[in-house]
C-alpha positions as CSV (number, residue, x, y, z in Angstrom):
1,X,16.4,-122.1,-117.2
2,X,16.8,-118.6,-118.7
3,X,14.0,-116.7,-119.2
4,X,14.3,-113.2,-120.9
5,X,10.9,-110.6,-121.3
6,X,10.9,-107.6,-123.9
7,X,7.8,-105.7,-125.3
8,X,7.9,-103.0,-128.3
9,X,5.1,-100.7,-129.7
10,X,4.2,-103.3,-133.0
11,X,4.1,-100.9,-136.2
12,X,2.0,-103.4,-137.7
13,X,-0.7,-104.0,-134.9
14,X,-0.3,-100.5,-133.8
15,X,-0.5,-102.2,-130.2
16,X,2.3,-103.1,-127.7
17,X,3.3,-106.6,-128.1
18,X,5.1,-108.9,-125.4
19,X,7.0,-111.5,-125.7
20,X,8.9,-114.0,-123.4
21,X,11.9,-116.5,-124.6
22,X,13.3,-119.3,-122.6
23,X,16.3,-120.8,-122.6
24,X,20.2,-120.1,-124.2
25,X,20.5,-122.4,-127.2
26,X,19.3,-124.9,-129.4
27,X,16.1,-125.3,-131.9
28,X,14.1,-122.3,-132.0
29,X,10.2,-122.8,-131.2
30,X,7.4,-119.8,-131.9
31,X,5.1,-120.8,-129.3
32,X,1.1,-119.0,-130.4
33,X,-1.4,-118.9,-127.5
34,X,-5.3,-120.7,-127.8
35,X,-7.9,-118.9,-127.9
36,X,-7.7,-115.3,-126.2
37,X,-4.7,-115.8,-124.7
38,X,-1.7,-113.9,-123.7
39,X,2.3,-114.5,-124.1
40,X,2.4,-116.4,-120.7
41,X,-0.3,-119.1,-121.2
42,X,1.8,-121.6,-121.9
43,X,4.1,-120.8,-118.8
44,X,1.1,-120.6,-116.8
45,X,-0.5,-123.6,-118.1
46,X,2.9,-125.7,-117.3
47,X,3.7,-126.3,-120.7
48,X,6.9,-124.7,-120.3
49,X,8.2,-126.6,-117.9
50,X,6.9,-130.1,-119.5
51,X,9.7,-129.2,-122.1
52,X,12.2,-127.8,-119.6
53,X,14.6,-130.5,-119.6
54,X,15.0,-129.9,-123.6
55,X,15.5,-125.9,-122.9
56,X,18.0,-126.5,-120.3
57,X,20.1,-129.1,-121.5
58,X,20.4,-126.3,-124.8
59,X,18.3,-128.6,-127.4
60,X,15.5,-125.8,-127.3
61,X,14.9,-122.4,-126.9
62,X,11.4,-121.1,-127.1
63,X,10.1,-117.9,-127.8
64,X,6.0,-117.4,-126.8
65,X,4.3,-114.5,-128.1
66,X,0.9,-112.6,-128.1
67,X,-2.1,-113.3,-130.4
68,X,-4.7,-110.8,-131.9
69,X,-7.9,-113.6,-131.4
70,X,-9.5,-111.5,-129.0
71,X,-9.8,-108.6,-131.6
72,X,-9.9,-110.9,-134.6
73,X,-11.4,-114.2,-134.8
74,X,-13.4,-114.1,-131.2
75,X,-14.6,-110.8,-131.3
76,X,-17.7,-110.5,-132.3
77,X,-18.2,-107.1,-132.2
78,X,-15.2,-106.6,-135.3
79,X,-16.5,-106.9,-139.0
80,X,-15.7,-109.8,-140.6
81,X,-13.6,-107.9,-143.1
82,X,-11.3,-106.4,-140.3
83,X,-10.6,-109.7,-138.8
84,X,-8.8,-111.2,-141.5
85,X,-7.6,-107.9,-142.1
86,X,-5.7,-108.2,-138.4
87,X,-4.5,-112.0,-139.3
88,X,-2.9,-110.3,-142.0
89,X,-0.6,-107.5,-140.1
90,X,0.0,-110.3,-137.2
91,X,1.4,-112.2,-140.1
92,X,3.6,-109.3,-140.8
93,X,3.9,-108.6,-137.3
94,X,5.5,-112.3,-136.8
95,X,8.1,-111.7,-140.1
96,X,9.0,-108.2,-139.9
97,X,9.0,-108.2,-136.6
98,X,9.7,-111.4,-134.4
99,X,11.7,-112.8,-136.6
100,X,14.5,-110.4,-136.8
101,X,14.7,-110.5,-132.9
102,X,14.8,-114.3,-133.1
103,X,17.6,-114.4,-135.9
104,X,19.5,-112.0,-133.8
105,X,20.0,-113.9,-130.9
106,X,20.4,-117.4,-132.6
107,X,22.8,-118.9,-135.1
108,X,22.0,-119.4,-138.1
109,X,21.5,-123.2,-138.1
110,X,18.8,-122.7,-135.4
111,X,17.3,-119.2,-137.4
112,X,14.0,-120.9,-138.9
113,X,11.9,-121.7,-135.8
114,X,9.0,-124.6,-135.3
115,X,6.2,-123.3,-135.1
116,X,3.7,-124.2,-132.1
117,X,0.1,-124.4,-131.1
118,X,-2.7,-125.9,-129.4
119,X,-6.6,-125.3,-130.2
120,X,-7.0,-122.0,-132.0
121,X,-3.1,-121.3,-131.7
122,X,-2.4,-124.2,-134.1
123,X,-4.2,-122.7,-136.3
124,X,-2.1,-119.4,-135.9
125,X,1.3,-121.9,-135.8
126,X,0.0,-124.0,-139.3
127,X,-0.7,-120.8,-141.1
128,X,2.4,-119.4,-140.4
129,X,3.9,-122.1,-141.3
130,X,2.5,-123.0,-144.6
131,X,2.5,-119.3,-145.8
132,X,6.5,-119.1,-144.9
133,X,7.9,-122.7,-144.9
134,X,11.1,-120.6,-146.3
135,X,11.5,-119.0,-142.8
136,X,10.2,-121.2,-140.6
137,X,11.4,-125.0,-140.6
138,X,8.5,-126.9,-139.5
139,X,4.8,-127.4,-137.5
140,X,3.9,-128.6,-134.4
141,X,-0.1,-128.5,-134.9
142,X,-2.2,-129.8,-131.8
143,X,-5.4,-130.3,-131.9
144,X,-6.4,-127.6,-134.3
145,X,-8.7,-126.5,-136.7
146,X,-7.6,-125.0,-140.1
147,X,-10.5,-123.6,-141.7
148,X,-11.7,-120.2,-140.4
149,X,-14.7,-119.3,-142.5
150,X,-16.8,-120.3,-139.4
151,X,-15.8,-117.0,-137.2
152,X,-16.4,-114.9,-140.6
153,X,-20.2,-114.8,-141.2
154,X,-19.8,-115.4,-144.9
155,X,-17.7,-112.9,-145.9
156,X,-14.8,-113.9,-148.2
157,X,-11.5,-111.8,-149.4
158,X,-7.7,-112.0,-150.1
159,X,-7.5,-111.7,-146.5
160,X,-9.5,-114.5,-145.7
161,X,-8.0,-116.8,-149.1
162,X,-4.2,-116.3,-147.6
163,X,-5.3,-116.8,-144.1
164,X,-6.8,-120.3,-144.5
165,X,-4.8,-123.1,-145.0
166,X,-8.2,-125.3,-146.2
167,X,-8.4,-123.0,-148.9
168,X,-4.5,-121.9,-150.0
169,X,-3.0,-125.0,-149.9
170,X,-5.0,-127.6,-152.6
171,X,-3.8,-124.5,-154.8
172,X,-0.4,-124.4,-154.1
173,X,1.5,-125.1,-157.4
174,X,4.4,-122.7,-157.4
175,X,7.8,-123.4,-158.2
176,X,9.2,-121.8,-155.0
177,X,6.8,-122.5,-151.8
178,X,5.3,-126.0,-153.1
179,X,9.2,-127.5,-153.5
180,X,10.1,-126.2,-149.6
181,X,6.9,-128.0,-148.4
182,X,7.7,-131.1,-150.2
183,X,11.3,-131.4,-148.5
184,X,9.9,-130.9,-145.0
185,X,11.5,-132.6,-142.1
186,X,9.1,-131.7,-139.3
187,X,5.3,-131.1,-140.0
188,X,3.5,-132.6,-137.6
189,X,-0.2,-132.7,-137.1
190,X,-1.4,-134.0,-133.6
191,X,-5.4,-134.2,-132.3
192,X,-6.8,-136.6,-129.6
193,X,-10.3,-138.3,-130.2
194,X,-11.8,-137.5,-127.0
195,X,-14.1,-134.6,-125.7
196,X,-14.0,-131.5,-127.6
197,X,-11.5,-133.3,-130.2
198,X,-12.5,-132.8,-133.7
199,X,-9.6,-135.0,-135.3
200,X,-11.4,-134.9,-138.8
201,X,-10.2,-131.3,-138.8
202,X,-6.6,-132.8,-138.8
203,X,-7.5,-135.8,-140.8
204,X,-8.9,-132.9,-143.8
205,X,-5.3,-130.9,-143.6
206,X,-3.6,-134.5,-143.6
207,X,-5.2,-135.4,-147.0
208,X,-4.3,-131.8,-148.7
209,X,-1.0,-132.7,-147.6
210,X,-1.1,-136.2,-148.9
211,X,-2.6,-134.6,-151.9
212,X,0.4,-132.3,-152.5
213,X,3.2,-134.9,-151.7
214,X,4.7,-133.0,-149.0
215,X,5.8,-135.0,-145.9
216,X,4.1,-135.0,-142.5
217,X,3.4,-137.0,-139.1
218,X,-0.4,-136.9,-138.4
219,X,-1.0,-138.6,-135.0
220,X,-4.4,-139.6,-133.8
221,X,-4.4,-140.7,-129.9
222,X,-7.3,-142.0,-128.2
223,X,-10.3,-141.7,-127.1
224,X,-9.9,-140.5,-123.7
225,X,-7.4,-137.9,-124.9
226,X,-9.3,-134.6,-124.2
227,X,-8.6,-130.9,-125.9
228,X,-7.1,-129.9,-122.9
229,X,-3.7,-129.3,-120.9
230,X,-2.8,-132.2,-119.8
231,X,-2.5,-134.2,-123.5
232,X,-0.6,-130.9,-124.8
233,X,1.9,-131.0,-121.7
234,X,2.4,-135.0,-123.5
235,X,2.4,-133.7,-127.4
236,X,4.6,-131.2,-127.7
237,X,7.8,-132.9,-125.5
238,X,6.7,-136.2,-127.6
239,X,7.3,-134.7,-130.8
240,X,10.2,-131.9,-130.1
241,X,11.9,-135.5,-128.3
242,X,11.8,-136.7,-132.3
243,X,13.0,-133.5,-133.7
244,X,15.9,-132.7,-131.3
245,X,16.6,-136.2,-129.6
């Protein structure tokens, strides 16, 4: 399996900002950490490999990035009004940024990436998603949460409105965006009902969805299914197995 590191200076986090892509060919996927994390948690966590036979056999190729959680949403030393502020310029960070090095080294068929999470970095995946279904193609949401007024201690802005998904998308009624999301091929929304699950969090985004007529997958597995590794090392090859075959 190839695997490729780079890192540049971000203009738009004014940080340095690694990234690591694996594999030669095939559907791109923008893999977003949980949590705190780092650009290698999902190589460290074996999540890479549990999709390895779709990255070497050319079906994917995966690009995992940093987030900004640890200086947004979980710190709780940063005013509320700066951590949205920060989802904002990772947003441009990801479009201005990660995307252009993605488009470069793919064709164009495979130029719109899925976007991927688990816990806090579905969150990251959906929003990026649903702000830009015209450059990404689809969402790969696991066990996620998509309503962050919780980490913001009341405080409320443009920032925060264009940031969460719970609030943006029951007003979506555009003529561009809305008609994207409505011919969507691969939104799918994924939570176990086990210990630490919160699958009403899905079930809420499910019904906006179902509310706006745009197509989507919402799977609920059991009740042993735990928000942890091993069910995510299942999801993601079970779904990217429907996608790319």
């Amino acid at each position: 399996m190839e695997r490729r590191t780079t890192s540049w200076f971000s203009p738009n986090l004014q940080m340095e900002m690694p990234l690591v892509a694996y594999g030669h060919g095939g559907q791109t996927l923008l893999m977003l950490p949980t949590a705190a994390a780092d650009y290698l948690e999902y190589e460290r966590f074996y999540l890479v490999d549990a999709i390895k036979p779709l990255i070497e056999h050319g079906k994917i190729r995966a690009y995992s990035i940093n987030s900004v959680n640890r200086w947004s949403l979980l710190n709780e030393q940063m005013p509320p009004n700066l951590k949205a502020e920060l989802l904002t310029r990772y947003d441009r960070y990801i479009t201005e940024e990660v995307l252009p090095l993605i488009r470069n080294e793919n064709e164009e068929k495979f130029a719109r990436p899925i976007t991927t999470g688990a816990s806090l970095g579905a969150f990251l995946a959906a929003n990026e998603y649903f702000k830009h279904p015209d450059l990404f193609r689809g969402v790969i949401a696991m066990s996620g949460g998509y309503d962050i007024r919780s980490y913001l201690k009341g405080h409320y802005d443009d920032n925060v409105y264009f940031n969460n998904p719970m609030d943006y998308l029951p007003n979506l009624n555009d003529e561009h965006y809305l008609p994207i999301l409505q011919q969507a091929d691969s939104i799918h929304i994924i939570s176990g009902q086990g210990a630490y699950e919160d699958p009403e969090r899905s079930r809420q985004l499910s019904d906006i969805l179902n509310s706006k007529n745009i197509p989507h997958s919402l799977e609920l597995w059991g009740a042993d299914v735990n928000h942890d590794w091993p069910w995510w090392r299942k999801m993601l090859p079970h779904v990217l197995g429907k996608i790319v075959g």
